[in-house]
N, CA and C atoms as a LAMMPS dump frame, in Angstrom:
ITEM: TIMESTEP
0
ITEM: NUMBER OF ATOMS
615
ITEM: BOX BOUNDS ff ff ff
-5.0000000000000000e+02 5.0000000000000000e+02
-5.0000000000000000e+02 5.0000000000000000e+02
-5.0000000000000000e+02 5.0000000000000000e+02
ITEM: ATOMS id mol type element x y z
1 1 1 N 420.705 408.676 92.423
2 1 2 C 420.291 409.381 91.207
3 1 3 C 421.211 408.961 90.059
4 2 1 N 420.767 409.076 89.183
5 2 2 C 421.529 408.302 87.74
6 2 3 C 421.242 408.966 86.583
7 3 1 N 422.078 410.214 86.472
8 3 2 C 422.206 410.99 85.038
9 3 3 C 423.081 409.713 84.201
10 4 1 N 422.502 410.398 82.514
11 4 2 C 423.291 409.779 81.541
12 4 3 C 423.496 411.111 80.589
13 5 1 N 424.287 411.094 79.68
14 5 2 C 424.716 412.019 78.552
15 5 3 C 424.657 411.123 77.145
16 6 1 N 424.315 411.397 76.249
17 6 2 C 424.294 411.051 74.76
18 6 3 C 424.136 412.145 73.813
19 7 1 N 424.359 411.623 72.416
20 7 2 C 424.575 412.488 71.416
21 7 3 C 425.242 412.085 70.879
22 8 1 N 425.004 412.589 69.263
23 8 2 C 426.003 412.346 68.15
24 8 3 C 427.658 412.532 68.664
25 9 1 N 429.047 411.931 68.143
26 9 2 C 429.863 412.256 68.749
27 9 3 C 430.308 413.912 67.926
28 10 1 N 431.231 414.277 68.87
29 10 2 C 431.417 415.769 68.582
30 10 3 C 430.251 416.829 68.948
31 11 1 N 429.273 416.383 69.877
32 11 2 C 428.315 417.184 70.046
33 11 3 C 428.855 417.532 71.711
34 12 1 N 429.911 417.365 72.308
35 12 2 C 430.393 418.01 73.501
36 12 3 C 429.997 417.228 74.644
37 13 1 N 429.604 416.121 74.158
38 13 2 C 429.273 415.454 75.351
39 13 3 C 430.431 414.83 76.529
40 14 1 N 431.136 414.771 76.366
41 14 2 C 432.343 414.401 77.205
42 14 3 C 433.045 415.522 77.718
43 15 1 N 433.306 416.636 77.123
44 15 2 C 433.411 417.956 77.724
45 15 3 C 432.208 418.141 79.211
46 16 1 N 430.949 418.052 79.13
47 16 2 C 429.757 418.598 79.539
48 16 3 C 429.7 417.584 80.645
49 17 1 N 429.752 416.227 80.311
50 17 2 C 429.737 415.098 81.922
51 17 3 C 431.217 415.785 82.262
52 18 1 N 432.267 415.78 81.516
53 18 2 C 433.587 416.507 83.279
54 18 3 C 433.216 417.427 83.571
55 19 1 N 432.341 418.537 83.034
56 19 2 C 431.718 419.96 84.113
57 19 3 C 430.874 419.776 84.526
58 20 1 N 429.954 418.701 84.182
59 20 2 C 428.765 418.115 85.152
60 20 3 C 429.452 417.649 86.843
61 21 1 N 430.387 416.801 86.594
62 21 2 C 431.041 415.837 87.349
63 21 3 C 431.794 416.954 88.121
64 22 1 N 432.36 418.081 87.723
65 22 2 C 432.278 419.31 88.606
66 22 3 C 431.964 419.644 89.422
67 23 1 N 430.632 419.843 88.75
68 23 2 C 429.581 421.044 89.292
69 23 3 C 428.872 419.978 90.748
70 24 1 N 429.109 419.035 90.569
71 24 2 C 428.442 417.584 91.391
72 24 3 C 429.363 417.793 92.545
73 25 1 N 430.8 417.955 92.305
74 25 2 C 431.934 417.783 93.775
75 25 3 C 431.724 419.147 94.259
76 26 1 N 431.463 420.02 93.891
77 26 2 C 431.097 421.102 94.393
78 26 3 C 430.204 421.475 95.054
79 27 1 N 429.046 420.517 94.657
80 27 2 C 427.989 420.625 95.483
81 27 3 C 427.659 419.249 97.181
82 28 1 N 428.947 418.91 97.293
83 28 2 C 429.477 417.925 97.843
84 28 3 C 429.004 416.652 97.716
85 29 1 N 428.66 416.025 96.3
86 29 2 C 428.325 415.145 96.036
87 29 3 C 429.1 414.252 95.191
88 30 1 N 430.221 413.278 95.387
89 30 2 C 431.037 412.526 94.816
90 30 3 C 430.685 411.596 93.948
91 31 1 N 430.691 411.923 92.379
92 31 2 C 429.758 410.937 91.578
93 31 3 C 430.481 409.117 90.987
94 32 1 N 430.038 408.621 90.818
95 32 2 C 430.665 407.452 90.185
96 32 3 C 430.708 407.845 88.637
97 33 1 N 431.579 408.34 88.027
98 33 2 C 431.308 408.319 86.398
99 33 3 C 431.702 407.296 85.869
100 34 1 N 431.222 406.622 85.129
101 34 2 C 431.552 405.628 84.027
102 34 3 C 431.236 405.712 83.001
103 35 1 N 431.942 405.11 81.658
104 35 2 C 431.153 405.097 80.246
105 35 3 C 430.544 403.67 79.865
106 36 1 N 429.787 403.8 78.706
107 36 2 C 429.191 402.68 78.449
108 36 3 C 429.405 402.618 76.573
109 37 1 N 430.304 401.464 76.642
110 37 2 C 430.952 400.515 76.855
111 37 3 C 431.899 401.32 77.712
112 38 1 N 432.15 400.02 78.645
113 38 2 C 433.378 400.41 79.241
114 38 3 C 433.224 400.538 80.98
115 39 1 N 434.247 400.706 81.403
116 39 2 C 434.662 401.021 83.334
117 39 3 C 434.384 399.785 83.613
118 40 1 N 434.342 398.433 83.54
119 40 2 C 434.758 397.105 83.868
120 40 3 C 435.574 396.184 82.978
121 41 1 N 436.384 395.259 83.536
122 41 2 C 437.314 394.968 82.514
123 41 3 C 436.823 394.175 81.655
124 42 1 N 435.479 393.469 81.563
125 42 2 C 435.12 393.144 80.172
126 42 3 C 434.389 393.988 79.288
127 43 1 N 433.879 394.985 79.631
128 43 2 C 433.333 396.461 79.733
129 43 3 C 434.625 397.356 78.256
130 44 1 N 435.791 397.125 78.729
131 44 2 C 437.178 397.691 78.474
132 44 3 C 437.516 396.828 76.896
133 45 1 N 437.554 395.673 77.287
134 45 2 C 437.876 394.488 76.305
135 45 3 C 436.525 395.102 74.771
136 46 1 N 435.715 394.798 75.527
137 46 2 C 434.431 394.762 74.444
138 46 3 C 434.87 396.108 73.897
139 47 1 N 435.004 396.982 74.556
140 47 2 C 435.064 398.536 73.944
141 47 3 C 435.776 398.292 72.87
142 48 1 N 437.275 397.861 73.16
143 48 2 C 438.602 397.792 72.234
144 48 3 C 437.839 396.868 70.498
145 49 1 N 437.365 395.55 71.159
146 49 2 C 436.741 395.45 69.854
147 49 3 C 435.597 396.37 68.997
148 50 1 N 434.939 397.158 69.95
149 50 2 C 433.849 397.472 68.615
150 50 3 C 434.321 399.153 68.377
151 51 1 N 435.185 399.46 68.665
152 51 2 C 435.493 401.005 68.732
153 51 3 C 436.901 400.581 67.975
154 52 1 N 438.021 400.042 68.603
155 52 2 C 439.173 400.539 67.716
156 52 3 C 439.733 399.313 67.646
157 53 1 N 438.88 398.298 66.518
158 53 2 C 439.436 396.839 65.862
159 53 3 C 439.778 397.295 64.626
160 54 1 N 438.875 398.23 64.119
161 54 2 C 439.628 398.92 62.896
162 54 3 C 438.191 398.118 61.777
163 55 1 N 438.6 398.53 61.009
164 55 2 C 437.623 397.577 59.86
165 55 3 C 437.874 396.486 59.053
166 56 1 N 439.173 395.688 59.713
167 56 2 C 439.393 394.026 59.149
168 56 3 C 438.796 393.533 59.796
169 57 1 N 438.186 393.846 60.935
170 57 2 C 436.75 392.642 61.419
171 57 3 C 435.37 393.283 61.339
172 58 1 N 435.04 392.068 60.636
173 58 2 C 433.155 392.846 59.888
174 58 3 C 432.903 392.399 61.41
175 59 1 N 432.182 393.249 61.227
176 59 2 C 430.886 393.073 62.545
177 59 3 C 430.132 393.335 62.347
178 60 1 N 428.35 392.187 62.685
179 60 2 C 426.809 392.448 61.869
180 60 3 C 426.58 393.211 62.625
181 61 1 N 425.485 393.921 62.437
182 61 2 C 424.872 395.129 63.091
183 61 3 C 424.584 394.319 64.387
184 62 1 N 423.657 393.067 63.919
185 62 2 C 422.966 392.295 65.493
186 62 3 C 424.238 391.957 66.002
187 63 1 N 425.078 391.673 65.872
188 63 2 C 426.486 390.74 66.407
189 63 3 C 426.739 392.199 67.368
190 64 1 N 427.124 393.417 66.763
191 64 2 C 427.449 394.952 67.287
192 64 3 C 426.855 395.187 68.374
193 65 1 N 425.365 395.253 68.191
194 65 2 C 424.162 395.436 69.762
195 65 3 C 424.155 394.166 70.452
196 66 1 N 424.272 393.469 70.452
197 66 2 C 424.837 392.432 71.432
198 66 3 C 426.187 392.694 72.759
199 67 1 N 426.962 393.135 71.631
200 67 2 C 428.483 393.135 72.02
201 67 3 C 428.141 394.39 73.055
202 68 1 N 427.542 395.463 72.495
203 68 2 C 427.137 396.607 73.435
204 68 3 C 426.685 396.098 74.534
205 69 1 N 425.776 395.199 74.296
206 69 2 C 424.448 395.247 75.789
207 69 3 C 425.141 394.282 76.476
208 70 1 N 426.241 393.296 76.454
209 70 2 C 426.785 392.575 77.309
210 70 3 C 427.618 393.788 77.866
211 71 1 N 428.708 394.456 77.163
212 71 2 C 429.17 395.563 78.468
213 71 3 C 428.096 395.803 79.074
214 72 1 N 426.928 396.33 78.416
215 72 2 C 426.179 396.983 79.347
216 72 3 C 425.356 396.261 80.504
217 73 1 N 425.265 395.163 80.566
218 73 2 C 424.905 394.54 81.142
219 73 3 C 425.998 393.823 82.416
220 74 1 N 427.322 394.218 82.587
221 74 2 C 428.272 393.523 83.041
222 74 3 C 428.64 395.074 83.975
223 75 1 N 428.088 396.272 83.691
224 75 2 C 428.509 397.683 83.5
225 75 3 C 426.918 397.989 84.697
226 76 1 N 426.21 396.983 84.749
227 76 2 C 425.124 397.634 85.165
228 76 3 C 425.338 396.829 86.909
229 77 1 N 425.684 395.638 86.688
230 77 2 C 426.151 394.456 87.893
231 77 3 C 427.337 394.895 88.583
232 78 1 N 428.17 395.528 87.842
233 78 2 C 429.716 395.434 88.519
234 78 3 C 429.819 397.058 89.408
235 79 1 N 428.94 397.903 88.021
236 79 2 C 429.177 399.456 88.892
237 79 3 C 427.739 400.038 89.497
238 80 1 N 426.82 399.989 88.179
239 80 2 C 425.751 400.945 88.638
240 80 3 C 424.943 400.48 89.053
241 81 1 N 424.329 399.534 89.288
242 81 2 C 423.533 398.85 90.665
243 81 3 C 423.936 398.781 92.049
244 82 1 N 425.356 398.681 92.31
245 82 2 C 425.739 398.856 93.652
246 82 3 C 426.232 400.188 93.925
247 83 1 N 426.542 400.914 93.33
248 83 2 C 426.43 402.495 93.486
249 83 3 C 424.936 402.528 94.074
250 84 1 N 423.98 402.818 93.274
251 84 2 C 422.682 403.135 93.722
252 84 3 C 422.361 402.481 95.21
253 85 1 N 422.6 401.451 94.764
254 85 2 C 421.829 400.739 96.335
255 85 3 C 422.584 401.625 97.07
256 86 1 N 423.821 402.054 97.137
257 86 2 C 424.698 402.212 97.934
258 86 3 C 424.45 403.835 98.328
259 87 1 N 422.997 404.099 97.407
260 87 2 C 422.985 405.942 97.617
261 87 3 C 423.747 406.993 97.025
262 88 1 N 424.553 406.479 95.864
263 88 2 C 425.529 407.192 95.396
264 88 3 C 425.03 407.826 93.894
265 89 1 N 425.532 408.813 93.435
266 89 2 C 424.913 409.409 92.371
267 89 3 C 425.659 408.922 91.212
268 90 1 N 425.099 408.311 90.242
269 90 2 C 426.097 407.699 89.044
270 90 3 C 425.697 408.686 87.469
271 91 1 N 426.827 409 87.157
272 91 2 C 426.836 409.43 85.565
273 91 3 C 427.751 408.885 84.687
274 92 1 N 426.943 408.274 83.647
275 92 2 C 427.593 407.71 82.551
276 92 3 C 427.404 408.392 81.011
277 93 1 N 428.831 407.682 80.573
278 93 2 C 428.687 408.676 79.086
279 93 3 C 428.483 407.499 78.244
280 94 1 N 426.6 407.414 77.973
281 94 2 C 425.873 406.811 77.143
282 94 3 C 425.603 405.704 78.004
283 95 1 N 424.23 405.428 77.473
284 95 2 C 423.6 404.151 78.13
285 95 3 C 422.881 403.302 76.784
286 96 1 N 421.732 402.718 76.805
287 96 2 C 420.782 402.214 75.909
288 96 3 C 420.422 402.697 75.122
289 97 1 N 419.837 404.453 75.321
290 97 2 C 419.473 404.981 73.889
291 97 3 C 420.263 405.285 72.96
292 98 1 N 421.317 405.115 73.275
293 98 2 C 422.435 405.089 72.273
294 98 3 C 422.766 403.79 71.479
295 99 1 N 422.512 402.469 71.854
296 99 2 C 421.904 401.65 71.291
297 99 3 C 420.972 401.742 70.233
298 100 1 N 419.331 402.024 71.019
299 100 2 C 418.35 401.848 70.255
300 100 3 C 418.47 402.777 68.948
301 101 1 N 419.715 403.824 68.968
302 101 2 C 419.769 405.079 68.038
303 101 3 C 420.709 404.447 66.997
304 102 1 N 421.558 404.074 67.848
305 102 2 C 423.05 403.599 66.559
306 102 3 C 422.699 402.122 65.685
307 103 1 N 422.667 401.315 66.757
308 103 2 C 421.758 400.121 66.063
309 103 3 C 420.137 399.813 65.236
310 104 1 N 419.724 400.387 65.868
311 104 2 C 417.903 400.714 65.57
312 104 3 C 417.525 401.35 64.302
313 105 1 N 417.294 402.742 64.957
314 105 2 C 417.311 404.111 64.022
315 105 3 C 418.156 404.099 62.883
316 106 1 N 419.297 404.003 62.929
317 106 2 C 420.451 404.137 61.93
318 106 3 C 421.198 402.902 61.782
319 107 1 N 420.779 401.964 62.358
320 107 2 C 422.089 400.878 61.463
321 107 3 C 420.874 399.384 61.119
322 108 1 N 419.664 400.098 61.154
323 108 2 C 418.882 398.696 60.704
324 108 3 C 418.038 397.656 61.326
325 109 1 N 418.26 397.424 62.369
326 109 2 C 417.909 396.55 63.058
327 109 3 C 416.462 397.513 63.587
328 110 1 N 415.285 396.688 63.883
329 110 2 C 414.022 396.902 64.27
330 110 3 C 414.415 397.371 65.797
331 111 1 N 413.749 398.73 66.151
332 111 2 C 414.33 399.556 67.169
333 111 3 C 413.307 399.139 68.282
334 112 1 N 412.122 398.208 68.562
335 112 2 C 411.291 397.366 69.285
336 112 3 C 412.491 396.472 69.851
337 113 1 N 412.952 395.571 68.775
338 113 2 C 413.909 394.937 69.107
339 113 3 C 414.98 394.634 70.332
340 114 1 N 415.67 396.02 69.624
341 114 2 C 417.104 396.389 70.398
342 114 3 C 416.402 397.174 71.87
343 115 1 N 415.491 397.63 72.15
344 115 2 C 414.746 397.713 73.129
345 115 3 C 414.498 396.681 74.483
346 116 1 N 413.965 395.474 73.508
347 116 2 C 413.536 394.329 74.161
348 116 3 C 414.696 393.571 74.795
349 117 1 N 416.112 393.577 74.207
350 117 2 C 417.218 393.149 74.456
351 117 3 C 418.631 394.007 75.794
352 118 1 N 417.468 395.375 75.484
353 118 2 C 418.204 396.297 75.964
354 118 3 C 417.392 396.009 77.771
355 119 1 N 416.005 395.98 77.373
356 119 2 C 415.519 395.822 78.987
357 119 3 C 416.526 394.119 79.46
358 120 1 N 416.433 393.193 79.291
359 120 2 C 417.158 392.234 79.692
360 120 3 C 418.491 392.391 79.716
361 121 1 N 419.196 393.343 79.31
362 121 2 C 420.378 393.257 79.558
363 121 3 C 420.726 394.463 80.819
364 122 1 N 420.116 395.849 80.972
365 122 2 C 419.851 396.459 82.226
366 122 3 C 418.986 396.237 83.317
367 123 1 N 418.125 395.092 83.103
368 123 2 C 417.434 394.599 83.998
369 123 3 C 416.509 395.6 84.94
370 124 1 N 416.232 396.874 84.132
371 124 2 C 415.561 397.487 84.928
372 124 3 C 415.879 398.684 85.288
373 125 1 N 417.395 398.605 85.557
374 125 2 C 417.961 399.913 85.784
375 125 3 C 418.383 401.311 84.333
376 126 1 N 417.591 402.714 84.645
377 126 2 C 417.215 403.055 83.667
378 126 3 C 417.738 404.618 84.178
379 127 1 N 418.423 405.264 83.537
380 127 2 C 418.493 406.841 84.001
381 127 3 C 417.47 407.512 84.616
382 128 1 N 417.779 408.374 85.744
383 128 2 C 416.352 409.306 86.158
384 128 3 C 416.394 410.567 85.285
385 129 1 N 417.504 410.721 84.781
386 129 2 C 417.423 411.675 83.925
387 129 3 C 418.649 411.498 82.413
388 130 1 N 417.986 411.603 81.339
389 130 2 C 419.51 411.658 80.162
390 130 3 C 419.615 413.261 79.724
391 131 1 N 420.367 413.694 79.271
392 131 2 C 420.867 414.656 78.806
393 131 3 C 421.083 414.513 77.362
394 132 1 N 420.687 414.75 76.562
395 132 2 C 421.105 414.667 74.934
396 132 3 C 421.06 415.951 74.449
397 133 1 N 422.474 415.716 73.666
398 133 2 C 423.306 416.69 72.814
399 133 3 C 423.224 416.932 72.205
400 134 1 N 422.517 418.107 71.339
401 134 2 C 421.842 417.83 69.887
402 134 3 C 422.49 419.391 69.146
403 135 1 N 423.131 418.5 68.134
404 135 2 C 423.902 419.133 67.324
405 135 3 C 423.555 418.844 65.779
406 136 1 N 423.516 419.346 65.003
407 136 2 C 423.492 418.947 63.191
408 136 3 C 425.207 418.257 63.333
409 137 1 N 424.412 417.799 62.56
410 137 2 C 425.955 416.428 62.498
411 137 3 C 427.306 417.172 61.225
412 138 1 N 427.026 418.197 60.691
413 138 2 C 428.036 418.509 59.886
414 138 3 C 429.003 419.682 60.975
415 139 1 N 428.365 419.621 61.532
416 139 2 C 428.608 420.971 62.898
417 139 3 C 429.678 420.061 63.806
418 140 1 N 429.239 419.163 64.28
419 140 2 C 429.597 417.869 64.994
420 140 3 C 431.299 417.205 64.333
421 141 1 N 430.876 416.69 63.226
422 141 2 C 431.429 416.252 62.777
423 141 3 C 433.068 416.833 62.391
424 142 1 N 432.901 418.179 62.111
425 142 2 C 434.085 419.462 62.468
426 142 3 C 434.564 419.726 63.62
427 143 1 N 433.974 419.319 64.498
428 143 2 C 434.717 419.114 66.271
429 143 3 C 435.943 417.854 66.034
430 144 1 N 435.385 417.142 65.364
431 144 2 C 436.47 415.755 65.796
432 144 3 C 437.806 416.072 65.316
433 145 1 N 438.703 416.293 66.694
434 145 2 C 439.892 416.684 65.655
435 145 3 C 441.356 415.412 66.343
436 146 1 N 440.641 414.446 66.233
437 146 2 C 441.523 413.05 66.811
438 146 3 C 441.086 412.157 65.43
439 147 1 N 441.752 411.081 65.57
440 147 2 C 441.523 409.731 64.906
441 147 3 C 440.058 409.305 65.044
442 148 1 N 439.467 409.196 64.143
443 148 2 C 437.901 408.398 63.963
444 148 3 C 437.702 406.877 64.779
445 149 1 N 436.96 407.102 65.615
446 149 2 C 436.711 405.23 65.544
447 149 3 C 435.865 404.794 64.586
448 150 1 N 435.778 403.124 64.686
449 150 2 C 435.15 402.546 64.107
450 150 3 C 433.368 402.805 63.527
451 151 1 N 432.953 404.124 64.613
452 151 2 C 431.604 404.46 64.208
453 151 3 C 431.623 405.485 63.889
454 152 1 N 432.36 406.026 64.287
455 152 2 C 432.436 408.105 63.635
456 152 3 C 433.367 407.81 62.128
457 153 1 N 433.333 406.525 61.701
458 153 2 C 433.932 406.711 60.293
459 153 3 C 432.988 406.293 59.446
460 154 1 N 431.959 405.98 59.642
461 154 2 C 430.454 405.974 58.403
462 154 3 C 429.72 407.129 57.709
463 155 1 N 430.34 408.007 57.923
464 155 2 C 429.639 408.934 57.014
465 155 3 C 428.574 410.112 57.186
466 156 1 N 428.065 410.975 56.414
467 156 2 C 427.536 412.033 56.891
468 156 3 C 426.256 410.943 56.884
469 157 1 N 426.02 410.727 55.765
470 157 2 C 424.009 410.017 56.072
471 157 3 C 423.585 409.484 57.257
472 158 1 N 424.815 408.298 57.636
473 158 2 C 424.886 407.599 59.085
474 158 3 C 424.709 408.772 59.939
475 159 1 N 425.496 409.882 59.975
476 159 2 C 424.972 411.032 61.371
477 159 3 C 423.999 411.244 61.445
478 160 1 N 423.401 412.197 59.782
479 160 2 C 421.899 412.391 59.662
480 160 3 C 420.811 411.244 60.344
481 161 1 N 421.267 410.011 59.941
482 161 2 C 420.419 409.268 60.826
483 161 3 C 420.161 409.156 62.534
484 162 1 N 421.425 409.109 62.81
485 162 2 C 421.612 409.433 64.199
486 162 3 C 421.056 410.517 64.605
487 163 1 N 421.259 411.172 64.466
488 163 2 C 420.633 412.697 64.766
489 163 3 C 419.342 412.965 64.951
490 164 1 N 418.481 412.089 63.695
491 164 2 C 417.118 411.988 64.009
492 164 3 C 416.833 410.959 64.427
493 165 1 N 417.301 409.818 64.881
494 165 2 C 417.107 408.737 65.743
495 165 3 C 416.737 409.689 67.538
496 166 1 N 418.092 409.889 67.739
497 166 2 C 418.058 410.536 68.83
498 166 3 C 416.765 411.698 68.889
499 167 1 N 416.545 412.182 68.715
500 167 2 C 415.318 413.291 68.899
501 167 3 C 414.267 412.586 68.237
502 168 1 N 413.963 411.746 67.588
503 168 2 C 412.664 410.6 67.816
504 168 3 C 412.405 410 68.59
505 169 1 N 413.724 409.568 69.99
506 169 2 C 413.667 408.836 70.783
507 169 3 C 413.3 409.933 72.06
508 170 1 N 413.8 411.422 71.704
509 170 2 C 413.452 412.318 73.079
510 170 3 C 411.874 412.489 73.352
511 171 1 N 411.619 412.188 71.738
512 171 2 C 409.916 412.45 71.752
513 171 3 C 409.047 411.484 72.462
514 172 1 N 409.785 410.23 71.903
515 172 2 C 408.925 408.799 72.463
516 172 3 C 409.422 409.167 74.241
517 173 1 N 410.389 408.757 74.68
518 173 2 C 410.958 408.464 75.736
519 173 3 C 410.07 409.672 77.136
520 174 1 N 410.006 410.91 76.698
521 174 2 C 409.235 411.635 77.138
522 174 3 C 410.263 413.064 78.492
523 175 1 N 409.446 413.242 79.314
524 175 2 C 410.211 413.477 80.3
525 175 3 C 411.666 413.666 80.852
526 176 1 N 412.195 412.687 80.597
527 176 2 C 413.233 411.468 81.278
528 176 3 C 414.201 412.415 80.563
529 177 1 N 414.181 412.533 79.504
530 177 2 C 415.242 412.783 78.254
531 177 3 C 415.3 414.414 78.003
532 178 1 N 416.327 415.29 78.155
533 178 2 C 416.107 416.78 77.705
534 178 3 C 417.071 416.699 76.669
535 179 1 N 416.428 417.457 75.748
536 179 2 C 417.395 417.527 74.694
537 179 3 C 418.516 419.052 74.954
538 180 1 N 419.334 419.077 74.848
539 180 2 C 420.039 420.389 74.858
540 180 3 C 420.777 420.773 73.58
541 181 1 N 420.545 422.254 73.381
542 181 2 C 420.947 422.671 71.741
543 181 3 C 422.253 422.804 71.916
544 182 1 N 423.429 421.785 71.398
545 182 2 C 425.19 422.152 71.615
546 182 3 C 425.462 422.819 70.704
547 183 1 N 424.724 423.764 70.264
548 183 2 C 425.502 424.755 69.457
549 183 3 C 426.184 426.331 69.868
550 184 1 N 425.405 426.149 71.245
551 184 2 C 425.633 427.015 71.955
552 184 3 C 427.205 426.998 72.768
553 185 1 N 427.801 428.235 73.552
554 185 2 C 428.914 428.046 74.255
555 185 3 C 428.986 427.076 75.267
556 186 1 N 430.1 426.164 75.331
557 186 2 C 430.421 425.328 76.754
558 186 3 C 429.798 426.2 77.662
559 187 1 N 429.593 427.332 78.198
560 187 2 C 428.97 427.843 79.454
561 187 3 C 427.844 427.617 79.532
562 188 1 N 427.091 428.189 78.17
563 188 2 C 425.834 428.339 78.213
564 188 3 C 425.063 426.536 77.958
565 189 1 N 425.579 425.65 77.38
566 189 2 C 425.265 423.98 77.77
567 189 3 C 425.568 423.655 79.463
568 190 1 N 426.294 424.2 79.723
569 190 2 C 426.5 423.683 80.758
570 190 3 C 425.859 424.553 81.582
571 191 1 N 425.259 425.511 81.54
572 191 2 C 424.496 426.239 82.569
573 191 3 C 422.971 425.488 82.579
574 192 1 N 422.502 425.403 81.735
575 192 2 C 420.94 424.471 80.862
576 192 3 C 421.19 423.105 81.935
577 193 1 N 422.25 422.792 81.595
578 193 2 C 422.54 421.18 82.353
579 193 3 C 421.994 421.192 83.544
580 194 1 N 422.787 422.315 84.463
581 194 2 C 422.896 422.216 85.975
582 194 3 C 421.646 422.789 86.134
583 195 1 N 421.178 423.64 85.501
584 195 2 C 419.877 424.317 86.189
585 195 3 C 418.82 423.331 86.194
586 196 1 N 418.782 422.263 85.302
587 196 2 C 417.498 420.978 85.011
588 196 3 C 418.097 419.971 85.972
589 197 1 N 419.605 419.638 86.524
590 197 2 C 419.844 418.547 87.412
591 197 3 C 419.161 419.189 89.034
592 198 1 N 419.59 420.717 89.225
593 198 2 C 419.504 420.983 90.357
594 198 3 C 417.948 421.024 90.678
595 199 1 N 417.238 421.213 89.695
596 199 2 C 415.68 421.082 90.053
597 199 3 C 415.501 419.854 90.302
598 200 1 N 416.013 418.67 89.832
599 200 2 C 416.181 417.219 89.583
600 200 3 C 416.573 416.464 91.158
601 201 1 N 417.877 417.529 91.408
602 201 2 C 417.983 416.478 92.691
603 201 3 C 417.595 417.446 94.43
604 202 1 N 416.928 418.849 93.898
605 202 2 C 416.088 419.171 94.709
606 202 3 C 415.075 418.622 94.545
607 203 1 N 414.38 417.765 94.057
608 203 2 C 413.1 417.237 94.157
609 203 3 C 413.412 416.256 94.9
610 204 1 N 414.453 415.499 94.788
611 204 2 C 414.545 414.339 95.688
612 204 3 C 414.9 414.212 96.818
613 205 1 N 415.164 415.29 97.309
614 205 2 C 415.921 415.499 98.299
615 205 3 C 414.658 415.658 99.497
């Protein structure tokens, strides 16, 4: 099984996968978590450039979703394909639609596109379920109480975009995708979570 988490940042999503990732060992199920970019060492590398190079290196939007979908694509070979085969339950913080949202939706590039690039670079492998975090981005944006990276420093419009990227994409995407309202208490997100996984992996069971 293969949960993912997304959302604007500051919408609690990294809080919500470690009480997911919890609620999972508890139920004696040992998950593989990884993020995306990231958890392989070119995975790690790529991160460092497009998150905290800082802004003396331009980077094109297409040059940006590239750089993504090779972690992700190196991220899909090294961890989460052999997890699965292997029967193991994987959760990652962000996959593709976070792509088609940041690049697509909000940074320009034709969201068909970053799609088409996105299936060849996961080759197939696709969440059985995402989780998205849906917060108003001025709400969001008052959570961050660390140093900005390179993408949480564009601005309120850039969120606004994001924001409705993401819930254009829950609409298209269908099913697959629940949106959850983070405006609510850490308990009460995280109660919404587990009650939609546990129907999720009682079905499969």
């Amino acid at each position: 099984m293969f949960f993912s988490f997304d959302g604007i940042d500051g919408g609690g999503k990294s809080t919500q996968l470690e009480l997911f990732g919890e609620w999972l060992r508890q139920r004696g199920v040992e998950p593989i978590v990884c993020r995306d970019p990231g958890s392989t060492p070119l995975g790690e590398r790529v991160r460092e450039i497009l998150l905290d190079s800082g802004d003396e290196t331009p980077i094109a939007a297409r040059s940006e979703m590239l750089l993504y979908m090779a972690a992700r694509a190196q991220l899909v070979e090294e961890v989460i394909r052999p997890a699965l085969a292997a029967g193991r339950t994987v959760v990652s913080d962000r996959y593709l639609l976070a792509n088609v949202v940041y690049q697509g939706h909000a940074g320009g590039l034709a969201v068909e596109a970053v799609r088409a690039v996105g299936a060849v670079a996961t080759d197939g492998v696709t969440p059985d379920c995402t989780f998205l975090l849906d917060l108003d981005p001025a709400a969001a944006h008052g959570r961050l109480d660390r140093e900005l990276d390179r993408m949480e420093r564009r601005g309120d419009d850039y969120r606004q975009r994001l924001r409705e990227g993401f819930l254009t994409e829950a609409r298209h995407m269908g099913a697959g995708v629940h949106v959850i309202d983070a405006a609510r208490t850490i308990d009460q997100v995280h109660a919404e979570i587990t009650t939609i996984a546990a129907r999720i992996l009682g079905a499969s069971t």
